[in-house]
N, C-alpha and C positions, 0 to 999 in steps of 0.2 A: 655781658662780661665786664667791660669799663665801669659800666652802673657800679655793681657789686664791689671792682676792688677799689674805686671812690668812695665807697660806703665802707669799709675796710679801715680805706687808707685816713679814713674822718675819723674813725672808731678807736683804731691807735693815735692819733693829735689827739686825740679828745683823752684818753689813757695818759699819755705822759703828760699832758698839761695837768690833769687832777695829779699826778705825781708829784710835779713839782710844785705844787700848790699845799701836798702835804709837807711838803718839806719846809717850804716856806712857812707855813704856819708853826710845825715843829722847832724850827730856827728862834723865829719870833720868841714863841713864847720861853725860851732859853734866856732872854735877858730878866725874865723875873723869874725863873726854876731852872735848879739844876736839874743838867740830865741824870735819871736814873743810871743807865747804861748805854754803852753802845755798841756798835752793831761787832764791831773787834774784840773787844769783851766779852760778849753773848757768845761768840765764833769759839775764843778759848775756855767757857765753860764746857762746851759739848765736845771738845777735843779733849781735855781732863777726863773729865767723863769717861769718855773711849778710850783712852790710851792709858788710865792711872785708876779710874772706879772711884775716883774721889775729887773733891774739890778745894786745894788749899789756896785762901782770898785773903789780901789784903789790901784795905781800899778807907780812906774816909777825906770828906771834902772838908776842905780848909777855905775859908772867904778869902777873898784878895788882899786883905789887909794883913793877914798873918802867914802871908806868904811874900818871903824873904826877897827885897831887891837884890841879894847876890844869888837868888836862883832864877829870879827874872833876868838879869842882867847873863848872866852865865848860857840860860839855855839860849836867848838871843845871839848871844855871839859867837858860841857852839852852830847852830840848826840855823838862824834866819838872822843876819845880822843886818838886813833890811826893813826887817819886821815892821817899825814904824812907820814905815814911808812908806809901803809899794801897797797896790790898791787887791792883795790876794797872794796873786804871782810875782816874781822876781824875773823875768825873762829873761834878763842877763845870766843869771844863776841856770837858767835850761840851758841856753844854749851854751853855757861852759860845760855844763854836766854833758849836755849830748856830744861835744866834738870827745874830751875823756872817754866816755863810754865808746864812741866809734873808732877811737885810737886802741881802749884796751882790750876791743873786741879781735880788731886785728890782729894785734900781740898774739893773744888766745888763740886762732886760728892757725897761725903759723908755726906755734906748740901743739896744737891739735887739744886745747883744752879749754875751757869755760871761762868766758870773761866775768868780773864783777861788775855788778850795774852799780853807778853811782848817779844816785839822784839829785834833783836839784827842787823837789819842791818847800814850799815855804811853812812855817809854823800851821796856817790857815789852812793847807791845802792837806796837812796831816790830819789834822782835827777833822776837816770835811771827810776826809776817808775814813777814818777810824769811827766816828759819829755813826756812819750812815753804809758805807760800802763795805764791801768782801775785798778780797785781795789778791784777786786775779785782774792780771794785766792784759786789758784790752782794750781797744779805741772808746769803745761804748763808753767803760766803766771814766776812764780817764775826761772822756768829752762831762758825763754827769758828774765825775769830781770836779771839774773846773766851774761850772754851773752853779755846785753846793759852795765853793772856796768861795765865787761874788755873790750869792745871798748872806752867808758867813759875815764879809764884810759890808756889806749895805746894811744888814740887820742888828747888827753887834759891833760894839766901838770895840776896840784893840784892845781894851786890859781885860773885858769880858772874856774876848776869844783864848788870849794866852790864859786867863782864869780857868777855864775851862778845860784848856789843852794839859795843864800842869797838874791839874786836878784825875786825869782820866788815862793820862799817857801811861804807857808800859815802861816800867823799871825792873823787869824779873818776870819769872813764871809767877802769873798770880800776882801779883805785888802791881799795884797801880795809884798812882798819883801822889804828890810830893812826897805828903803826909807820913803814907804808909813806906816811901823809899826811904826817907831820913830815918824814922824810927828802924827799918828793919838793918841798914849800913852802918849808922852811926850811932842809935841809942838815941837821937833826940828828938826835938818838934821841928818840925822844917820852919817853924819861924826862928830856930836857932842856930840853922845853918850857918858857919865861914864859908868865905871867899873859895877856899881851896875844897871844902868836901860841895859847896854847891858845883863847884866846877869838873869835880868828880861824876856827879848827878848826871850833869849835860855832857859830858862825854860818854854816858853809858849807853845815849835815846837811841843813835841807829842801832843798833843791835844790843838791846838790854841782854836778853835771854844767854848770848855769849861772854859778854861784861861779867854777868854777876858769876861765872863759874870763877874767877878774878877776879874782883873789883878793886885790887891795889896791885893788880900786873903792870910792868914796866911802863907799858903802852899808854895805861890808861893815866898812870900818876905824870907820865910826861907830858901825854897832851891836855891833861888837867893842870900842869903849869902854862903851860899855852894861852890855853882858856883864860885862866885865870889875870894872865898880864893884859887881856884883852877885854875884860869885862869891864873896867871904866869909861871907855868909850860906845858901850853897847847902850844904843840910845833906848829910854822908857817911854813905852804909849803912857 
């Protein structure tokens, strides 16, 4: 009986290790090829699918050069304004997000209603999710996000990653990556972004899908001034 679940238990190490061996190799080969798609992308075509019978896409990759330092600077200072420095994860940024989240849970409790999660992960650690994971929140999934976030950065310097992140991220139903946001908001080429509509952009990321049913609601053009006074100190890889 011990024999067997040693043989087992060798069978699954030997499984995740080829897993993340695929991964790593997948990673790797991302500094010389964009990703096709990913795994959040793939997720919302077969949700389209089912819930509309059709598939409306918009998507095209821009290299890093024609993509605008006020949308680099903007989504930094928006979503990760540690971006530069920290080696994946922001710690500091969990453990604010987590005592928030245990404070507004209580709230919610005492109203007998649902708290909002607010999170604290960083540019790298979206990318690792969205790349490669589902969107169920579980210990597993979370331990293998953190695992993909340091291959992320051991395999890829910092303007690849946000390259890639800017390129792929969710801006609307269907609507993905700078390219296709600037043209579909603004009329233009995201290397022609202002200050103020890039900073519109990064205010849309946590919840694109709600944004765009307004994208020049009170909320959004406020803290897009926000944004915007705070983009010159938002350091560049």
């Amino acid at each position: 009986m011990i024999r067997h679940l040693a043989r087992l238990l060798a069978v699954l190490l030997l499984a995740v290790l080829c897993l993340q061996l695929w991964f790593a190799g997948r990673i790797a080969l991302m500094r010389f090829v964009a990703p096709q798609s990913t795994s959040f992308q793939r997720s919302e075509v077969v949700r389209l699918l089912k819930d509309k019978q059709q598939v409306a896409w918009a998507q095209q990759w821009v290299d890093d050069d024609r993509l605008p330092a006020t949308l680099k600077r903007a989504v930094i200072a928006s979503e990760d304004d540690s971006f530069a420095e920290h080696g994946g994860v922001d710690w500091d940024a969990l453990k604010s997000a987590w005592k928030k989240n245990e404070k507004a849970q209580a709230r919610a409790e005492a109203r007998g209603r649902t708290a909002k999660v607010i999170g604290g992960s960083t540019i790298t650690q979206q990318l690792a999710k969205n790349l490669f994971l589902s969107g169920e929140r579980t210990l597993l999934r979370k331990g293998q996000e953190l695992i993909l976030t340091l291959m992320l950065e051991g395999l890829l310097d910092k303007r690849r990653i946000l390259e890639i992140y800017l390129n792929n991220v969710e801006w609307g139903e269907g609507l993905f990556g700078a390219q296709a946001a600037a043209r579909h908001y603004f009329r233009v080429d995201a290397a022609r972004l202002g200050p103020f509509e890039a900073a519109r952009l990064a205010v849309m990321l946590p919840a694109p899908k709600r944004f765009e049913r307004q994208p020049a609601s009170p909320y959004v053009l406020n803290r897009a001034g926000l944004i915007a006074g705070r983009m010159n100190s938002a350091q560049l890889p």
